[in-house]
N, C-alpha and C positions, 0 to 999 in steps of 0.2 A: 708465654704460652696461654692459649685462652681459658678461661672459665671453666667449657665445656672439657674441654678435655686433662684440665685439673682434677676437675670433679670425679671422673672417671678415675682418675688415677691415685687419687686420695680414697676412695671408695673402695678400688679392688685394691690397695695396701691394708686395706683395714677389715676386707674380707680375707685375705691369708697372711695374717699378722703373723701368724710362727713363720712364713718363708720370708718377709720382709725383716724381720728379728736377726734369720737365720743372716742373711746377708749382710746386715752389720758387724754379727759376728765372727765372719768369714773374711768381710773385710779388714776389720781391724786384728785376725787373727793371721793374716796374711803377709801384715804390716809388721807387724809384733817379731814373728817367727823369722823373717826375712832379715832382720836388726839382730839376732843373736849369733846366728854363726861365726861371722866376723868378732865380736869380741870374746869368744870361747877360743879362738883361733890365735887373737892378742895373747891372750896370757899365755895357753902355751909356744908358743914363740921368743917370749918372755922368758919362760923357763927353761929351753932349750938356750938363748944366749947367756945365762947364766950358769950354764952345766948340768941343770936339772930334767928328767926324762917328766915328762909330762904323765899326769893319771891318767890313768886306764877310763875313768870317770870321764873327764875333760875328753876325750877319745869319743865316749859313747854317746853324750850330750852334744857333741860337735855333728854325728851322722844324724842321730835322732831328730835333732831343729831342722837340717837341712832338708830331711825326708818329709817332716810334718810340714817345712815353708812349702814342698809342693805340694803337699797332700791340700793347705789351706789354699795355696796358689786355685789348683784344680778344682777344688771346691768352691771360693768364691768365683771361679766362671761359671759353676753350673748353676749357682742361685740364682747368677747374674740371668744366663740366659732364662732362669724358668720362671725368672719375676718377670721378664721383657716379655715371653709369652703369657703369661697373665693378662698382663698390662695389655696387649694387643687385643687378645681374648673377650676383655672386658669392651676395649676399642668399638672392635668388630659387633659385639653383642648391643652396643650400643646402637650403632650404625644400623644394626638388622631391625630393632625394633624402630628406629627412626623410621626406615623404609617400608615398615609395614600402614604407618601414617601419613604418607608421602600421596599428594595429589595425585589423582593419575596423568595428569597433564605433565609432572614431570619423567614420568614415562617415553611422553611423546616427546616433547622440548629435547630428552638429553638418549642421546647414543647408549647403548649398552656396554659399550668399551668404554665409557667413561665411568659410570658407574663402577665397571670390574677395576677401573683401575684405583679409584676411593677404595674401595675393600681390600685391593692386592700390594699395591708400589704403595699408594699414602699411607698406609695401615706398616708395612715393613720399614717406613721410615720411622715412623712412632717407634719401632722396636728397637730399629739400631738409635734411636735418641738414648737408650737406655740400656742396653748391653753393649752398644760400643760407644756410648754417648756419654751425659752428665753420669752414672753409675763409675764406669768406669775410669773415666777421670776425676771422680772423686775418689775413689782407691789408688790410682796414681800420684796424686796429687800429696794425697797422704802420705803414700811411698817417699816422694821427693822432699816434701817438709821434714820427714822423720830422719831420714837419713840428712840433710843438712844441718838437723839440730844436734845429732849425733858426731859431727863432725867437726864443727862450733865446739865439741866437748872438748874433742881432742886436740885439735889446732884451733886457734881463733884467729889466725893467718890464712888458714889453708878457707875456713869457712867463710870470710869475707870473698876471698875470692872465688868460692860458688856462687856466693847471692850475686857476685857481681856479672861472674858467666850464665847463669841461668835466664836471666830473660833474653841474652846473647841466642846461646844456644835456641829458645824458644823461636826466638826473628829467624835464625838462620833454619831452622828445621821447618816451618812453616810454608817460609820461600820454597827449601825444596819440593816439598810436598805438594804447593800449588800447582808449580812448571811440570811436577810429575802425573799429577791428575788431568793438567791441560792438554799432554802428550798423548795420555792414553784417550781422552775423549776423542782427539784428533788419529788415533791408530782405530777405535770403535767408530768412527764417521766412514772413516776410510776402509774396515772394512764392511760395513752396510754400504757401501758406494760398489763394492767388488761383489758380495753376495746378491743386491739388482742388476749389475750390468749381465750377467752370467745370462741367468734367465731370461731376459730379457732380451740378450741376443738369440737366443735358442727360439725366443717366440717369434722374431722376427728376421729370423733367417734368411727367409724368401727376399724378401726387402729387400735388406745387406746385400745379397748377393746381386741382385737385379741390381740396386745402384753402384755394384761396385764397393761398398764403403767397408770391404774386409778389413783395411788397412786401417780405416777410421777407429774400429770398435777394437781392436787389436792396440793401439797407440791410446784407446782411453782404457780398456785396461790395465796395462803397460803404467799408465798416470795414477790407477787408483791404488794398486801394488806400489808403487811408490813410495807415495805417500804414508801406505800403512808400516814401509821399512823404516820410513823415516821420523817417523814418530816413536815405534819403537826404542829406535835405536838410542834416540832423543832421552825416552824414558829411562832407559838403562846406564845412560849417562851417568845421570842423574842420580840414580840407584849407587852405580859403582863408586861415586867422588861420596856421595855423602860419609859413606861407612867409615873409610879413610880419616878423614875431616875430624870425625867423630874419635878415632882411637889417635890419632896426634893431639890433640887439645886434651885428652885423659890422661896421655902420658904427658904430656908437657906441663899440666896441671901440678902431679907427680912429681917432676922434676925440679918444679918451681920449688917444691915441700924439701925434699930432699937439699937442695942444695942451701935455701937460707937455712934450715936445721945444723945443716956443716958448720952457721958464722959461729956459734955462739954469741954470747951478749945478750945483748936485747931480741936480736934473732930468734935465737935460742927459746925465750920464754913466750916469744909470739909465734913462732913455728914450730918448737922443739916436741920432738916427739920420740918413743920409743922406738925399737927394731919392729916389737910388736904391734905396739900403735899404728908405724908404716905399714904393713901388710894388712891391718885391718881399714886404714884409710882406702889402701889403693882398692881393697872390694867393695868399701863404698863409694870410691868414686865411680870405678865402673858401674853400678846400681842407675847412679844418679842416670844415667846417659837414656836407659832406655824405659823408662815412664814420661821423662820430657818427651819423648819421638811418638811416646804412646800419644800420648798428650794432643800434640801436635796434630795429630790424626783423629784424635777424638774432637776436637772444636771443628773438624772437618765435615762429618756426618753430622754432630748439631748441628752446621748452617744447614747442611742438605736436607737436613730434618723437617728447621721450621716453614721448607716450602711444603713438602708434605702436609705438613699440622696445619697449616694456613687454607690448603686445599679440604682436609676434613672438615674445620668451620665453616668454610663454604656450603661443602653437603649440609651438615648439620643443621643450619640458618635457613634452607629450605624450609618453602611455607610447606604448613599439615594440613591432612584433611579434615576438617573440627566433627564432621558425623563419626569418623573412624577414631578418634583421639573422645570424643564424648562417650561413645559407647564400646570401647576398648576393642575395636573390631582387629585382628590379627588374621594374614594371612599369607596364602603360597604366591610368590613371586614368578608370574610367569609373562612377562613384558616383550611386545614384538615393539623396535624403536624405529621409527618412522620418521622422517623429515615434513615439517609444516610446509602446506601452503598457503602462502601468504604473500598477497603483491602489494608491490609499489604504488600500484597503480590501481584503485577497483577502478575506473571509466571504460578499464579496458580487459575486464574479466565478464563473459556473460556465461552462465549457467541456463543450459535451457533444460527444461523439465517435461516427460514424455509420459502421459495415462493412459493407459485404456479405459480406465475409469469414467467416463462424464463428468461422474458428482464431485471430484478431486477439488479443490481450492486452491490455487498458490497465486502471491502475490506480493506485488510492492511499492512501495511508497515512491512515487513517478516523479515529486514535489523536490527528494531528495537527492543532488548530482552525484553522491556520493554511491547510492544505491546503482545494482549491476543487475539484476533478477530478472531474466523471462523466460515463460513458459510456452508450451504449445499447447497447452492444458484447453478441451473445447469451453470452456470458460474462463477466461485467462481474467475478466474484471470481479468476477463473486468471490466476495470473504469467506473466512474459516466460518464454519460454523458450529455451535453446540450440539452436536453430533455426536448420540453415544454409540455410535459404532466407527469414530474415529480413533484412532490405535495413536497415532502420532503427530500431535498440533505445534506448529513455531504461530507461537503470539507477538507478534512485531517487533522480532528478533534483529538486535544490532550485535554483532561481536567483532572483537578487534585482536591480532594477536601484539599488537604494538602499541595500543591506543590511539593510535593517529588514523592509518589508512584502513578501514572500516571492510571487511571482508563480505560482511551481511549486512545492511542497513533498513532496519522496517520492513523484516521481512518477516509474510507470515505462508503458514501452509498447511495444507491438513489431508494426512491419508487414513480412506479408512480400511478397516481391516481386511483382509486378503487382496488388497489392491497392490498392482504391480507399477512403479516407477523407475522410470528411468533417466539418471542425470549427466547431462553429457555437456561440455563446450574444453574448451581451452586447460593445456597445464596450468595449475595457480588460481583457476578462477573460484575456487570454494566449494568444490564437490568433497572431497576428504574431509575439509573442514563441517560442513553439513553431517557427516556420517559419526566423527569425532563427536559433535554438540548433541546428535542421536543417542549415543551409547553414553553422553555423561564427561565425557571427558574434560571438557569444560562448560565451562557456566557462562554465560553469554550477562555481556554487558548491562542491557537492557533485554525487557523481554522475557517471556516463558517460553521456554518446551519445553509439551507433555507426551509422557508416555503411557498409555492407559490412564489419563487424568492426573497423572501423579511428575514432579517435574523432574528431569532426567537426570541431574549432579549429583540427586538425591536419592536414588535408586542403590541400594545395598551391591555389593559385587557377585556376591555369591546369587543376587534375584536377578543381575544383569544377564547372567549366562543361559538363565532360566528362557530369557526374553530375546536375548539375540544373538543368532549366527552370522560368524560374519567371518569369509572369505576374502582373503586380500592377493595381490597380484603376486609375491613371493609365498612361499610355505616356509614358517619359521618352524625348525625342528626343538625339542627338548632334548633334555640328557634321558635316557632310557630303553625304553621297547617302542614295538611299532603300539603297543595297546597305550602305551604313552603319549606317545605323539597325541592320539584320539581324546583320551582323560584329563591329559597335563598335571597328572599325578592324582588327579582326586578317585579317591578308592568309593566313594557313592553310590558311582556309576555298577551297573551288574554287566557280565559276561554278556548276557544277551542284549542288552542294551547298547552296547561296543557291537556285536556285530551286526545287528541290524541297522547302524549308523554305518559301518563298512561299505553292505548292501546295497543302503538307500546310495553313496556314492561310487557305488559300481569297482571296487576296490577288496571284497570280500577274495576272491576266488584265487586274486594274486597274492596276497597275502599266505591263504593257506598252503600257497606253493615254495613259501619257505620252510628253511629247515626248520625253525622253531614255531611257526606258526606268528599269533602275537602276540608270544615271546622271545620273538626273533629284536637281538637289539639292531636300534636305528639304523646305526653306523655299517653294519652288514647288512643289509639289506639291500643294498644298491637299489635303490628306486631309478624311474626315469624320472624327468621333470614334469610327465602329465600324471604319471602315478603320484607323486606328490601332493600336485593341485589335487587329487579326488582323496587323499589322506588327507587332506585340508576342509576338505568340503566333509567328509567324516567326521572330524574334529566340530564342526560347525554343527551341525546335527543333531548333534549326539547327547545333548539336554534339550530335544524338542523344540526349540525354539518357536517363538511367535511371529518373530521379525527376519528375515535372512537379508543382509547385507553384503551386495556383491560387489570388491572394488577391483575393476579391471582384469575379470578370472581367467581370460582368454591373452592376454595378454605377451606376445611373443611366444607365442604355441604353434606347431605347425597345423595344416589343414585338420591331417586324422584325429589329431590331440585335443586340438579344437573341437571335437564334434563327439570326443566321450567326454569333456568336460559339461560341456552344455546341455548333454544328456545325464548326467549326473547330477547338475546344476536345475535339471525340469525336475527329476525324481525327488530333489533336497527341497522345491517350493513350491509342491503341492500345499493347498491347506494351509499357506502361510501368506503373511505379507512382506513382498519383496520391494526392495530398493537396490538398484545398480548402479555403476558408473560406467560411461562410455565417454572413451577421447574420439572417440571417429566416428561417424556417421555410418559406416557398413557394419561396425560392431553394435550400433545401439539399433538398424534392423535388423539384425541374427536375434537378438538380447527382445528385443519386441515380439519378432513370429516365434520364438520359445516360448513365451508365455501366455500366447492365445492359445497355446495350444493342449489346453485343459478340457 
C-alpha cells in the first residue's frame, strides 16, 4: 500500500483510538466467546455419559457464551464497518483538500466522471480493503488458528490433519470463488448488453423496420438473454457443489476421528477422545469451514482493492498549484470538463483573427514552420505595444499540450480595452486553447500573458471571476436553484445583483413564471436549450465582468433561438471587452454586425 495512503490510515487510527482499541477488543472477544461453548458442552456430555445430570450452572454459562459470541460477533462488524467509514472519511477528506490545490488545467485534461469515480468506486474500495478485507481476515484468521490450536488439545491426530486440509480447503475454495466471480461478471456483461440493446431498438425503430432487420434485433436479444442464463446458471453451479463438498469432507473428517478412536492402541492415544471431546470437536470442526470461505473471499476484494488504492495515488501524485498550496487558498469546486484542442499537426491549423479595432496588434513569427497564426487585423505586420489601455497582451507565446506539436508558436497579440475580436478557422486549430491560456488555465511554455499587466496563471480565482465572463457552447448546470445555476453557490452575490444579471440576459421574466421563482430547483424547471444558453449568459455577467468570452454561443440553435441569444449576448457586452469563437464564416458575420452595433 503506498505511503500516502498509509499515512492516512495510521493518522485517522490515531484520531479515534477508543474505536480502533474497541475493535481489537471485539475482535479478540469474538474469538474468545466463540471457543467456549463447545467445551462447556464437553463436560456436560461427560457428565451425562457417566449418569450425572449436569448443573444448572453449566446450563446457564452454555446460553450465556453463546448469546455474548453473537452479541461480540455483531459487535465486531459494527467497529469493523465504522472504522472502514472512518478510514474512507479520512480518504475522501484528503482527496478534497488535495483537489482544492489541483491545477486548473487538470480540470480541463480529465472528465468529470473520472474524478466522481476517485471519490465514489476507488474510495469504496479502500473501504471494503478494510471491513471486508485485511480487518476481517485478520479476525478470521484468528478464528481458524484458535480453533485448530484447540483441537491439537484434544486430538493431535485429528489436528494434523486440519493443518494438512486447510490450505487444501483454501486451493479448493478460492477456485470456486474465482469461476463464480468470472460467471457473474460475464451474467453483468450480458445484462448491460440487454439493458443497450432495448433502447436502442426503440431509438431506431424506424431503421429496423424500413430494413427489415426485426428478426436481426430479435435473435441478438435472444443471444444476450442467453448468455445472462448461462452464466447464471454457471454461477449456481458453483454455488450448489461447493456447500456439499464442504459438509462431506467435515463429516468424513469426523469419521476419520471416530473410527481410529475405535482401534485402540496407539490409535487410541493419537486419536483417542472422549464422548464429549467428540461433540465438541465436531463444533469445531464445523467452525473451522466457514472463516476459511470467509477468507477466501476476503483476499478477493484486497486484490480488487489494490486496483482502486493504485488509482487514488494516481490522483494524489497530481501536480499542485504552488500559489494555492503557498497561500492556503481553499475553494468551491465548480469544474465544466472540456476536451483539449490540440493537433497533430499545427502546418495545418490557421486561426484567423477579426477587429474592428484598427489599433489591435496580432502576430507571428513567419521565420518559424511550426507557427500557424493569421490575422485579418488592418495591421496584420505591427507589434504589441506598451499600451496602457491594453486589457490583454500574449508576449511571444509558444505552448504545447504535448511538448512536441506546438499549438501557438511566437505568438503575440494585444487587445485593448472594450475591443471586440473575433477568432474563427478550423476544429483544433487553438481558438479554446487561446481562451484556456486567457483565463489562466495554463501557463504557456514560453512567453507572457497579461492581463491588466499582471500575468494570467497568476491571477487569484476568486479575481478571475471578477474579470471574466465566459459563455461556452453547452450550459453546464450545478446541484441546486435556478439562483444557483447564476451564483454557483457563492452567497456574495446580492438579490439584486442576480436579477439584474437575469435581465441583462433577457431570462428575468421566465424565470418569475415559475412556481418558485429562483427558488425554483434546476431540475424542475424544465428550461428549453435557448433558455439555458441566456442562464449561462446570466451566470457570466453576473460579477460584472471586464472580459466576456464567447465560445460558440450560437452554436446548434435554431433561427429564433439564435436571435434572443445574440440579443442577450449585445446587452451582456456593452462596456466590456469581448472575444469570440466562430467555426464558420456566416457565424463570425452575425457575431461582427452584433457588435457594431453600439
Amino acid at each position: 500500500m503506498n505511503n500516502r495512503i498509509v499515512k492516512i490510515v495510521v493518522t485517522t487510527l490515531k484520531k479515534h483510538i477508543i474505536m480502533s482499541f474497541s475493535t481489537l477488543i471485539f475482535i479478540a472477544g469474538a474469538v474468545v466467546t466463540s471457543l467456549i461453548p463447545p467445551l462447556i458442552l464437553e463436560k456436560m456430555v461427560d457428565e451425562l455419559t457417566i449418569g450425572s445430570m449436569p448443573a444448572v450452572r453449566s446450563i446457564v454459562l452454555y446460553m450465556f457464551f453463546i448469546a455474548l459470541a453473537g452479541i461480540m460477533e455483531s459487535g465486531q462488524n459494527v467497529v469493523i464497518i465504522a472504522l472502514g467509514q472512518k478510514i474512507t472519511h479520512g480518504v475522501r477528506s484528503a482527496m478534497c483538500k488535495k483537489l482544492t490545490r489541483m491545477k486548473t488545467e487538470y480540470f480541463v485534461d480529465n472528465e468529470a466522471g473520472k474524478t466522481a469515480s476517485y471519490f465514489v468506486n476507488d474510495v469504496d474500495a479502500v473501504d471494503s480493503l478494510f471491513t471486508n478485507g485485511i480487518v476481517s481476515m485478520f479476525a478470521d484468521a484468528c478464528k481458524v488458528v484458535s480453533i485448530i490450536a484447540i483441537i491439537f488439545v484434544k486430538s493431535v491426530g485429528l489436528g494434523i490433519i486440519i493443518v494438512i486440509l486447510t490450505p487444501v480447503l483454501m486451493i479448493m475454495t478460492r477456485q470456486f470463488q474465482k469461476r463464480m466471480l468470472a460467471a457473474q461478471i460475464k451474467n453483468r456483461i450480458a445484462i448491460a448488453k440487454v439493458n443497450n440493446h432495448v433502447p436502442e431498438t426503440i431509438k431506431n425503430i424506424r431503421t429496423i423496420k424500413n430494413l427489415a432487420l426485426e428478426r436481426y434485433m430479435e435473435q441478438k436479444y435472444d443471444k444476450y438473454i442467453e448468455e445472462s442464463y448461462k452464466a447464471t446458471d454457471k454461477s449456481n453451479l458453483y454455488d450448489s457443489i461447493y456447500s456439499p463438498i464442504i459438509i462431506f469432507i467435515s463429516s468424513f473428517v469426523v469419521a476419520i476421528l471416530m473410527v481410529f478412536s475405535s482401534f485402540g492402541g496407539i490409535f487410541s492415544s493419537f486419536f483417542g477422545i472422549t464422548v464429549g471431546s467428540a461433540v465438541a470437536i465436531i463444533s469445531y470442526v464445523g467452525k473451522v469451514f466457514d472463516p476459511l470461505e470467509s477468507i477466501g473471499m476476503e483476499i478477493q476484494n484486497i486484490q480488487s482493492a489494490i486496483a482502486g488504492i493504485e488509482r487514488i495515488n494516481e490522483y494524489m501524485r497530481s501536480a499542485e498549484d504552488e500559489y494555492r498550496v503557498n497561500n492556503n487558498i481553499k475553494r468551491d469546486i465548480h469544474s465544466d470538463m472540456h476536451n483539449d484542442e490540440c493537433s497533430n499537426n499545427a502546418n495545418s491549423n490557421i486561426i484567423s483573427i477579426t477587429s474592428i479595432n484598427p489599433n489591435s496588434s496580432i502576430t507571428n513569427d513567419n521565420n518559424n514552420p511550426n507557427s500557424s497564426i493569421t490575422n485579418d487585423s488592418n495591421n496584420p505586420d505591427s507589434r504589441f505595444a506598451n499600451n496602457s489601455n491594453n486589457i490583454i497582451e500574449f508576449r511571444n507565446v509558444s505552448f504545447s499540450y504535448d511538448g512536441n506539436n506546438n499549438v501557438l508558436s511566437n505568438y503575440s497579440l494585444s487587445i485593448e480595452k472594450g475591443e471586440r475580436v473575433v477568432l474563427s478557422g478550423r476544429t483544433g486549430a487553438g481558438k479554446s486553447t487561446i481562451f484556456r491560456l486567457i483565463m489562466g488555465l495554463y501557463e504557456p511554455q514560453k512567453g507572457q500573458i497579461l492581463i491588466k499587466d499582471k500575468e494570467a496563471h497568476t491571477i487569484s480565482e476568486d479575481k478571475r471571476r471578477k474579470i471574466f465572463g465566459y459563455v461556452e457552447q453547452q450550459f453546464h448546470p450545478v446541484t441546486g436553484s435556478i439562483k444557483d445555476q447564476i451564483t454557483l453557490h457563492d452567497d456574495s452575490y446580492t438579490m439584486e445583483e442576480i436579477i439584474d444579471a437575469a435581465k441583462i440576459a433577457g431570462i428575468h421574466d421566465v424565470i418569475m413564471l415559475l412556481k418558485d421563482g429562483y427558488d425554483t430547483l434546476y431540475e424542475k424547471a424544465e428550461l428549453s436549450q435557448g433558455q439555458m444558453q441566456l442562464l449561462q449568459v446570466a451566470r457570466a455577467v453576473v460579477s460584472d465582468p471586464e472580459i466576456m468570452l464567447l465560445d460558440e454561443m450560437t452554436a446548434n440553435l435554431d433561427s429564433n433561438t439564435e436571435k434572443n441569444i445574440l440579443n442577450a449576448l449585445l446587452n451582456a457586452s456593452k462596456g466590456r471587452t469581448v472575444i469570440s469563437i466562430s467555426h464558420r464564416l456566416m457565424e463570425e458575420s452575425m457575431a461582427h454586425s452584433l457588435y457594431t452595433l453600439e
